[in-house]
C-alpha positions as CSV (number, residue, x, y, z in Angstrom):
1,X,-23.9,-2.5,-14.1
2,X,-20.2,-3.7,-13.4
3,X,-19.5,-3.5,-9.6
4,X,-16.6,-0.1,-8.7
5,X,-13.7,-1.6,-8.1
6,X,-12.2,-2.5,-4.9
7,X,-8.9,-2.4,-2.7
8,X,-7.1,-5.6,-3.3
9,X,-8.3,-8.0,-1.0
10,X,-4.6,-9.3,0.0
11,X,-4.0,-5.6,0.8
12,X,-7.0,-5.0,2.5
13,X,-6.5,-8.1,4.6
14,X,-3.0,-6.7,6.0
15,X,-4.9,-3.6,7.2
16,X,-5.7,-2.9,10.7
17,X,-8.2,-0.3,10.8
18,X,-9.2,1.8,13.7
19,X,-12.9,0.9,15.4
20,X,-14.3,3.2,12.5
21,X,-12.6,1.6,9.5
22,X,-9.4,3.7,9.2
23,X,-5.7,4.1,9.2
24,X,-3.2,7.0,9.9
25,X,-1.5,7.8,6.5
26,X,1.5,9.6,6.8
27,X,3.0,11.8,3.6
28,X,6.5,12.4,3.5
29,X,8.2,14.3,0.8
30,X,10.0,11.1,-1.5
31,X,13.4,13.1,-2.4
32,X,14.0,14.8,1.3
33,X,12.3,12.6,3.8
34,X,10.3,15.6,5.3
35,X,7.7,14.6,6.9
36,X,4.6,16.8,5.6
37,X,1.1,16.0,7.3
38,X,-0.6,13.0,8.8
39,X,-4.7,12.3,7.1
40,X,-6.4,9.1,7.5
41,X,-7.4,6.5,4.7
42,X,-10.5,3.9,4.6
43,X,-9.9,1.2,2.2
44,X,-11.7,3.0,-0.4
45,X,-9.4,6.4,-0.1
46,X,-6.2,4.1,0.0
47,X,-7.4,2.2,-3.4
48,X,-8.2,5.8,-4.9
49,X,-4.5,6.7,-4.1
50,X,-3.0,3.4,-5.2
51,X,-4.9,3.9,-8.9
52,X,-4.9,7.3,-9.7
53,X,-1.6,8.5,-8.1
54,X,-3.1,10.7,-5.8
55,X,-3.3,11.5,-2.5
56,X,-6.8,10.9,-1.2
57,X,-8.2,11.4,2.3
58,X,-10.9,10.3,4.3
59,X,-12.3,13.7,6.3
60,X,-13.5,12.9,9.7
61,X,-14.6,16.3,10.2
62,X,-16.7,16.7,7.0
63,X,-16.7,12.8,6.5
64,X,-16.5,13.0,2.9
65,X,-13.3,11.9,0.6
66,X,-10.9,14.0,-0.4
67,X,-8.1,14.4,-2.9
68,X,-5.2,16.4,-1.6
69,X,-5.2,19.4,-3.9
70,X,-8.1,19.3,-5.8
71,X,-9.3,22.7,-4.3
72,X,-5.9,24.5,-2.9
73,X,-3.6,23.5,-6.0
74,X,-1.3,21.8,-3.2
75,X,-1.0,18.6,-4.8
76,X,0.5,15.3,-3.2
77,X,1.7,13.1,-6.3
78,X,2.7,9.7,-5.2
79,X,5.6,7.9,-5.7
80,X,5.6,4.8,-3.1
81,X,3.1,3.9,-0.8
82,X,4.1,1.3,2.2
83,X,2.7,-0.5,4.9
84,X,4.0,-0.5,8.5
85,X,5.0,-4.3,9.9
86,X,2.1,-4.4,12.0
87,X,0.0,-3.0,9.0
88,X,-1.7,-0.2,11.2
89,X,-0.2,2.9,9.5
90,X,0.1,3.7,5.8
91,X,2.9,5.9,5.0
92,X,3.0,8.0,1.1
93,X,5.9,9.1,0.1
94,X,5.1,11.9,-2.2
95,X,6.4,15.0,-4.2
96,X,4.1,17.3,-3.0
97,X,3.6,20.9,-4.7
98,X,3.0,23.6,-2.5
99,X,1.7,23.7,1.2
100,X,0.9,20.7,2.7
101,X,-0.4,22.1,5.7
102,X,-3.9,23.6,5.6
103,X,-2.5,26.7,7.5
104,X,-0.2,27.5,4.4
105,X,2.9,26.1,5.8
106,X,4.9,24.0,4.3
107,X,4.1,20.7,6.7
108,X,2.0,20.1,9.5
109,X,5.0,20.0,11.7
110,X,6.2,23.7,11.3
111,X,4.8,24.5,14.6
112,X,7.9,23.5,15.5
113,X,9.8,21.4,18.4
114,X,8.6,20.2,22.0
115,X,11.2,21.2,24.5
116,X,12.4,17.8,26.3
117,X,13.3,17.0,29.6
118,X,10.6,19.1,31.2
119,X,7.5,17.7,33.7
């Protein structure tokens, strides 16, 4: 039985993974620079979205894999994928279809701004 294919191993060694194997992925919209939602990525997730040209995730909360998508239609189809310079955050840029936000909205970041200069 041939062995599944793996993450390339010059990739994987520019990775610096978290204390359970992961690393913050960020997906940003490729055309408008918006960012839309941060996920996380094992090595296995990131390989899955460097082949088939979609987004997959690693859930922590239901720790299982999953493809951005596949069950709310909200696709993220990439076009670039890049690693940071200290190679401890992936970012995706994507043209995503849809919500990226589980709550419906647009991105993640819709709950809008932080006030500044208060304690």
């Amino acid at each position: 039985m041939p062995k599944p294919a793996a993450l390339d191993p010059a990739i994987a060694a520019r990775l610096k993974r978290t204390t359970d194997g992961l690393v913050p992925a960020i997906a940003q919209q490729y055309d408008t620079g918006e960012v839309l939602m941060l996920g996380w990525m094992d090595d296995e997730a990131l390989h899955r979205t460097l082949t088939t040209g979609r987004c997959t995730y690693w859930s922590r909360s239901r720790r299982e894999y999953w493809v951005k998508g596949d069950t709310s239609g909200h696709v993220q189809y990439v076009k670039s994928v890049a690693l940071d310079c200290d190679g401890d955050t992936v970012l995706v840029k994507v043209d995503q279809v849809g919500a990226a936000c589980h709550t419906g909205d647009r991105t993640c970041f819709d709950a809008g701004a932080l006030p500044l200069g208060s304690a």
